[in-house]
Every structure is written in structure tokens, then in C-alpha cells.
N, C-alpha and C positions, 0 to 999 in steps of 0.2 A: 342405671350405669353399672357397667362390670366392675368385679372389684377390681380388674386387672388398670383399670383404662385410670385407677388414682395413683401408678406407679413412672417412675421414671423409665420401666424395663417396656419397651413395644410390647405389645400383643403377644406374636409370635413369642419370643424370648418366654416369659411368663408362663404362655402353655408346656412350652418346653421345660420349663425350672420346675412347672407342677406336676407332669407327668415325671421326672425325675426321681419330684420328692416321695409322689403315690407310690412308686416301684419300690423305693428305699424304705419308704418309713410306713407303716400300715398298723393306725392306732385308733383300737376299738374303746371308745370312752366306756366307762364302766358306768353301771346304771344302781344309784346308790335309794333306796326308798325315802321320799319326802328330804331329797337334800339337793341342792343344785351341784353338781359336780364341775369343777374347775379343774381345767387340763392342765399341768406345769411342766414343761421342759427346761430340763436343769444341766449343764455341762460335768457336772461333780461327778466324779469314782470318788474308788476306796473310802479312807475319813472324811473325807470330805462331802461324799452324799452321806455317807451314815449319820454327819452334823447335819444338812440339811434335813434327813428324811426324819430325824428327830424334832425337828422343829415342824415339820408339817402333820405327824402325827399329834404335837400337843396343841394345833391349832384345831384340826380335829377332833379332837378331843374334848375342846374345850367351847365346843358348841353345837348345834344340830341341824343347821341351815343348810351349811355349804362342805361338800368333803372335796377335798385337795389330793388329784389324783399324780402324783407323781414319777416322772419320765426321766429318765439315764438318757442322754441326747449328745451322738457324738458328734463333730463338726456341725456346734448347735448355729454357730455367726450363718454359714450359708444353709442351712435346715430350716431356720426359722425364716430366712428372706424368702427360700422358696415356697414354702404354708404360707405365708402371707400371699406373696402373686400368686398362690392357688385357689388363694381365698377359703382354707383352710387351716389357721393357726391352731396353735394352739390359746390357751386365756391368760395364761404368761409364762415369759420366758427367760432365763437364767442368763445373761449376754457379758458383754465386757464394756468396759468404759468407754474407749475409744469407738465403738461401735457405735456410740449414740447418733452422734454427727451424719455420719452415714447413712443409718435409719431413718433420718428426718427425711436426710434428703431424698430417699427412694420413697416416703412417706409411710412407712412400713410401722410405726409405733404410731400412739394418739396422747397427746400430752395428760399432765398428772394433773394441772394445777387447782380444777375445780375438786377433784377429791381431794387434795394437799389440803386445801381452803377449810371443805368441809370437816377434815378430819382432825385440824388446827397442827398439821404439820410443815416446819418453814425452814430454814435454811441457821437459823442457830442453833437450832437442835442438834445439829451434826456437827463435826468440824468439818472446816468451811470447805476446804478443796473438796472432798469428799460431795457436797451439796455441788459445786459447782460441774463438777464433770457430767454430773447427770442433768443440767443446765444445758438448752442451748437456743441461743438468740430471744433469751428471756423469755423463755418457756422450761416448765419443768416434763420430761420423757421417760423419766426412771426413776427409781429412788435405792440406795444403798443396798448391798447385801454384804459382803466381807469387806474389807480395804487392804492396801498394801502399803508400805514404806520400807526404804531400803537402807540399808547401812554397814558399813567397816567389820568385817566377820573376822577375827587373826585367832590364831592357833599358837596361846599363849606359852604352850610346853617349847613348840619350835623358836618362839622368840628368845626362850630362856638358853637353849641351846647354840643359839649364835650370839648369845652375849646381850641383849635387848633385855628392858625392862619388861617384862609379858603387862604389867600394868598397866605399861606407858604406851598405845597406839600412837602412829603417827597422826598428827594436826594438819599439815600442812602438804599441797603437793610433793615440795620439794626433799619433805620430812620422807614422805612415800616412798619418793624415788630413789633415797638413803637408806631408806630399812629394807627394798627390795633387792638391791646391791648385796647387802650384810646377808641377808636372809636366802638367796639365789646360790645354788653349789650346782656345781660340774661331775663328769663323771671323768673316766682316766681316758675314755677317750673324744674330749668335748661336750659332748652331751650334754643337755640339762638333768642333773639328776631331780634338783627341789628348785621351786621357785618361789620370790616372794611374791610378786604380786603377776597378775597377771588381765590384761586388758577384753581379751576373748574367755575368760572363765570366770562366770559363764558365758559371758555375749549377749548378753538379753537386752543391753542399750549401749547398744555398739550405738544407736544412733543418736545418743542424748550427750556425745562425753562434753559437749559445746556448751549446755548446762550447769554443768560442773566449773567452768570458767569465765559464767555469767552471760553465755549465747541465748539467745532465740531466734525460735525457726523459722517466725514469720511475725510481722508487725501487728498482727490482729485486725487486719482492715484488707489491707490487697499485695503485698508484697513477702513474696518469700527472701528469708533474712540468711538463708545457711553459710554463706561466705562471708558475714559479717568477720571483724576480728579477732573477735571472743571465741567465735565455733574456729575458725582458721588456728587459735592458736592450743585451742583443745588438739586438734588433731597432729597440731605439728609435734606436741608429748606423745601422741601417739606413735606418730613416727619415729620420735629419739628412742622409743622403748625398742622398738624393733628393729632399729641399726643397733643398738645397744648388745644385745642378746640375739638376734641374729632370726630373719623371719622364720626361713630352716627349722635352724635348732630348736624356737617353738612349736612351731608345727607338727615337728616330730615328737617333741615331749607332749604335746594336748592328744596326740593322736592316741598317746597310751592310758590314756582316760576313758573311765568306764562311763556308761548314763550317770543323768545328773542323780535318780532317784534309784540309788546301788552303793554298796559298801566302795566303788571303784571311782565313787566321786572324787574330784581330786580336791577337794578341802576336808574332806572327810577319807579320805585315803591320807590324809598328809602329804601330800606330795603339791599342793598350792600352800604360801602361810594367810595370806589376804585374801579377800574375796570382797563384793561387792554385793550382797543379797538382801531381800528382805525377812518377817518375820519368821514368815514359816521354813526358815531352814531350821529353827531350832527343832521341828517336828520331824525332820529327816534324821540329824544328827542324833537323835533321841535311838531312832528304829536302828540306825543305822553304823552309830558307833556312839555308843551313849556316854562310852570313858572318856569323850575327844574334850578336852580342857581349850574350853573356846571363851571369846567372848564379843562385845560387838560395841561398836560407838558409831557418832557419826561420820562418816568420809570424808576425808581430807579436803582442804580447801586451797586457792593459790595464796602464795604466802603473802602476795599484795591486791588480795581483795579478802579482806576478813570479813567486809561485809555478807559474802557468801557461806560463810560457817554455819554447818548443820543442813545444810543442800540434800535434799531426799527425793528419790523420783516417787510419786504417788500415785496408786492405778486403785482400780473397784472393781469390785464384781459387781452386776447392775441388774435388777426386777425389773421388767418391761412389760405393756401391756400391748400387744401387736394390735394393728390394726386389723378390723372384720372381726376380733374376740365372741363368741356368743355370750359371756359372761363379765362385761368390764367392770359391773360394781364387783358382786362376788369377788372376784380377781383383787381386787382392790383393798377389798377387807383383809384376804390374807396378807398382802404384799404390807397390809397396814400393822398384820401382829407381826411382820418380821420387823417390823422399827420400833416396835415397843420395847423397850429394856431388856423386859424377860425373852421376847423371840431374839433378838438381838446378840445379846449375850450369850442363850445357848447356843447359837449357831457359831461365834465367834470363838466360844470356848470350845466347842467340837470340834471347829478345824485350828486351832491353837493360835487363833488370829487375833490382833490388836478389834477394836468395836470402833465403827465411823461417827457412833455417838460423840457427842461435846462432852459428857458427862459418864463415868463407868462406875458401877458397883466396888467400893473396896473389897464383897467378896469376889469378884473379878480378876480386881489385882492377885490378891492372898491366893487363891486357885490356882492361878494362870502357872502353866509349866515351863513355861518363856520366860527367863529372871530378867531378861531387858525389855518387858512389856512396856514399859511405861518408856524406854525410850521412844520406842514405837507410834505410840501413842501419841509423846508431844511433837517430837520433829514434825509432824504434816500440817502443826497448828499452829508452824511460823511464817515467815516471811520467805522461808528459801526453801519452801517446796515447791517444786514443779512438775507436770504432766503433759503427757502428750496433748499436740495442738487441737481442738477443736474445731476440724472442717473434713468435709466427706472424701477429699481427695488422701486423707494419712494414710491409711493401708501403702499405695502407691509413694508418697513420699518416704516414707518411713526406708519401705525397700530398697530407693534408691541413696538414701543415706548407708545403708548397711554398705550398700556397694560400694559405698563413695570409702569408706572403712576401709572394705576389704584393696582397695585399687590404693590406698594409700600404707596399708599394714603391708601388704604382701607383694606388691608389684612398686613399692616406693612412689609412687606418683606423688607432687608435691598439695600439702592438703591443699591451697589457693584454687591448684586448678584442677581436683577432683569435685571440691566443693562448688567452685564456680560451673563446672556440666551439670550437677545437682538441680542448680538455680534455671541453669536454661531449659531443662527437661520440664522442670514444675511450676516457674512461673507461668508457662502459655495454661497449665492443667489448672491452675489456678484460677487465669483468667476466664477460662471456658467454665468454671465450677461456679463466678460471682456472675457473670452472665446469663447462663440458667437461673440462677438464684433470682437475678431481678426482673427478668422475664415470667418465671411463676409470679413472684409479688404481684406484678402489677395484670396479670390474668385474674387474679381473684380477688383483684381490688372491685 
């Protein structure tokens, strides 16, 4: 059997995605004496490969079997799908969370769970969400590399300067939407000069704010949920925000916003006071304005659901062993020293990240450059973290949530019925994703 003919992609297609990948990518494995070499594709620059290439060299180092030859891989999500339908992977690959679902379903990764077994690694070792994303349909496909959690970033000098406690962040939505008022200046001729908070900066879950108001996207079985109450009334804050201050006037005030990773950033420029980010902004702010008198809590909640308090969206960077691997133990063994404490930790501490371990080294903490590590840390290990949905259609959904944002932020469309075209778009995509689904099952029953 071809390896092409185990893919959801035809034939055709596959040939095409592999001749793609040959012309793009051309990687001559290195021939190491008496060691099995293990290919790795990694998405990381800057510190953040230098954290991982440190950790693959001490793995190297720290034995003579197996050397771990590692790859800078840009636009790694469709690089690696295409070496797979070439049937040319690499022996793993550095991917994202959300990706897992999707790789199942194109059958492009091979589950972990006999090495896990073997190697007595399980799901309490980590904190939990962190384990589950690389979970799917009770099977383990990945296992941990960094994590992320997010939270309330303010710019406690600016607070001081509009009269706000700089100690005292806002609690509550409504708390938010009081200090962004205070904290918001004009210029002489309308203009936004400063803002307190702002909904598109960065944008990076424009499509989760439902979330935050206790929505889900989907029932976890067969029905997309986006026009539930909860996501409807997330958006409709979105909307008061921008009848409030005016779509314009923002638009034009974000446009004078430099990249997110530049002194022109606008929370680091001062010219946002809130932000929405997770941990490694403090790794920016460091490079990038290291005077900036900041600090971070968890993001506000609505004032009548306190059960929501401490809400963090949580994502991972994820180790995968692609299907057709020439090496999946090797592969294996390393992907095994990056969850061991010590690979773990230096990797986390190189890119200045919170550890998806259960458990972290007090020299961890005492190190860490991040003074709200430990916030970090427990918010993902409560009841109000949440993550993007686990099925192969989210790329697709995700987008047209952004859109359903953007048609409601900037063209006022009421959220009810940008979010209800949402629902009709992706329920049918839905339905077509559990129908495949159960048509393979019962082929290889």
C-alpha cells in the first residue's frame, strides 16, 4: 500500500503537495557514526530555537545512541502534512495544539499511547488541560512542549496617571469597561490619542470573546453552539465598545501601531493601558522596553457570573511523531527527555515560559524572569480554562468567527445574526466531518 492511499488527501493532490514539498524543502539527513539520527522540525526562531536547540543538544549529549538533528521549519502545520503525503517526514515534528484534530483526521501522526505506557508517562504528570489537548478521541498523538495562558497586562504608571489605583486591576467586565472610559483620551481634534483597553489589540481571539461569558462553540458531540446566548452576548460588548469610541476612530488609532514584536507595540509603546496576552509578553517587554512598569492578573469576568473568574484561554506547542517516521522509537526517547523535568524546564526557561508539568522546581520559580510565573502557571489548572475545540474542521470555523467579529466590530451587523451565518456555514461542515468520521470507523472495523 502507498503511503499516500492512508490519507484523506486523493492521490493526485498528495503527489502534488509532495512535489511542492521536494522543490521547497531539500534535507540531507546527516550521517552521524554508530548513532541513529533523528530528523526534527521545529517552528521556533530567535530565543526560542536557541531554548529548544539547547535542550537537544543536552539530550545529545547525554547519550550515544541516538543524535537529534535539528530543523528551523517555516510554515511547519502545512510542511509537515505535505512530507507526510510524500511519505517523506520528518521523525518529529514541533506543531501546535489545535493541529492535533486535524492530523488525526488526515491520519498524518501515529498515536503515543504504547510509549506513554511504556515509559509510565500519563495525564497527572502535567496539568490537565495541557494533557488533554494533545488527547483526541481517547488516544494520546502528541505530548507537551511549552504551554500558554493568558491574562490582564495594564500599564500601572498610566493607571496612576488617570487617577486608578495601578494596584487595583479591574475584576469585573463592567469594572473594564469603567477603567477603559477613565483610562481612553482624545486628541484636539477627536482622535484617539490613548486607549484603555482595546478588543482588536492584539486580536489573537477575536474568536473566543463567548468564552469569556461562559459560551461554547460546540456541544462536544454534533452541534455547533456559536449563537448560543452567552457567545451572542460576548459580542454584543463588542459592539457597545465600538459604537462607544467609534469603529473609525479605532481603526485609525490601531493603524498607527507598529508589529507586535517592536518598541511600536502599543502596550509597550503606551499608547494601549490593558491588553489581553499571555506569558511570554513579559519576554518582549523586557527586549523591548524594560522601564515599562507593568503588571498582569487574571481578566475580568461578567459581574454576574463569578463563577467564571480566572478564565484563561490555554494553547501548547505540541512534539508529534508523523506517520511513515523511519525512527519512531528514537523519536520517542527524545520527545521522552523533553518531559522529563530537567528537559522541560530548560526549555521553558529559555523561552521564558510557564512548564505544562503538574509540578515545577522552586529553582524554576526563583529564576524565572516572569514575576507572575506562578500566576501562569495555576490559572490553566482551574476549572475556567478553556481551549480551542477539538475537531478537524477548526482552522475553517475559527475563520469564520473572526469574520463574524469583524462584520459585527466594523460593519455593526447585529451579533445574533452574524453569529447565526456562522452556525449555517459550519454546522453542514460539521456534519460532513462526523460522517467521514463514522464511515472510516466502520471500514476498519
Amino acid at each position: 500500500m502507498k503511503v499516500t492511499s492512508n490519507f484523506a488527501l486523493p492521490a493526485l493532490a498528495a503527489l502534488v503537495l509532495g512535489a511542492l514539498y521536494m522543490s521547497e524543502v531539500v534535507v540531507r539527513p546527516k550521517v552521524i557514526e554508530d548513532r541513529v539520527v533523528v530528523t526534527y522540525w521545529e517552528k521556533w526562531t530567535s530565543i526560542e530555537y536557541d531554548a529548544i536547540k539547547a535542550v537537544v543538544d543536552e539530550f545529545n549529549s547525554s547519550q550515544d545512541e541516538i543524535y537529534v538533528d535539528l530543523l528551523s521549519v517555516s510554515g511547519i502545520h502545512n510542511k509537515t502534512l505535505m512530507a507526510t503525503a510524500a511519505g517523506v517526514p520528518p521523525d518529529v515534528a514541533g506543531l501546535f495544539g489545535p493541529n492535533v484534530a486535524q492530523y488525526v483526521h488526515d491520519r498524518a501522526v501515529i498515536p503515543l499511547d504504547g510509549f506513554c505506557e511504556e515509559a509510565g508517562i500519563e495525564r497527572d504528570d502535567y496539568i490537565h488541560i495541557y494533557w488533554d489537548i494533545c488527547e483526541f478521541e481517547g488516544k494520546v498523538y502528541a505530548l507537551p512542549a511549552t504551554p500558554a495562558s493568558t491574562a490582564l497586562h495594564w500599564n500601572r504608571a498610566m493607571f496612576a496617571r488617570a487617577g486608578l489605583d495601578p494596584d487595583r486591576p479591574p475584576r469585573t467586565i463592567k469594572e473594564l469597561d469603567a477603567y477603559t472610559a477613565v483610562l481612553t483620551t482624545f486628541r484636539e481634534d477627536g482622535g484617539i490619542d490613548e486607549s484603555g483597553f482595546m478588543h482588536k489589540e492584539p486580536g489573537w481571539w477575536n474568536w473566543g470573546w463567548g468564552y469569556v461569558f461562559g459560551g461554547e462553540l460546540w456541544d462536544g458531540e454534533s452541534k455547533i453552539t456559536c449563537d448560543s446566548p452567552e457567545n451572542v452576548r460576548a459580542f454584543e460588548w463588542v459592539l457597545a465598545h465600538a459604537e462607544k469610541y467609534g469603529t473609525t476612530k479605532l481603526q485609525n488609532f490601531q493603524s498607527g501601531f507598529g508589529k507586535f514584536a517592536s518598541p511600536q507595540n502599543a502596550f509597550m509603546s503606551e499608547k494601549v493601558a490593558m491588553v489581553l496576552q499571555g506569558g511570554w509578553m513579559g519576554n518582549f517587554i523586557e527586549q523591548f522596553n524594560p522601564e515599562l512598569d507593568w503588571a498582569a492578573a487574571a481578566f475580568p469576568y461578567p459581574e454576574d457570573r463569578p463563577d467564571l473568574a480566572g478564565r484563561t484561554f490555554a494553547d501548547l506547542d505540541i512534539l508529534v511523531i508523523p506517520r511513515g517516521a523511519k525512527h519512531p522509537k528514537e523519536a520517542f526517547e527524545f520527545i521522552k527527555f523533553v518531559q522529563s523535568q530537567e528537559g522541560m524546564e530548560l526549555l521553558c526557561m529559555g523561552q521564558k515560559k510557564h512548564s505544562p508539568l503538574a509540578e515545577s522546581s522552586e529553582k524554576f520559580y526563583s529564576e524565572h524572569p516572569n514575576p507572575y510565573i506562578r500566576l501562569f502557571t495555576e490559572m490553566p489548572k482551574s476549572d475556567s480554562v478553556v481551549s480551542p475545540p477539538k475537531i478537524a474542521i477548526w482552522p475553517e470555523y475559527a475563520a469564520e468567527l473572526v469574520n463574524a467579529f469583524d462584520e459585527i466590530f466594523v460593519n455593526k451587523v447585529e451579533p445574533k445574526v452574524a453569529l447565526g451565518t456562522v452556525k449555517r456555514r459550519m454546522q453542514p461542515a460539521l456534519d460532513r466531518y462526523l460522517r467521514q468520521k463514522k464511515l472510516r470507523e466502520e471500514a476498519e472495523r
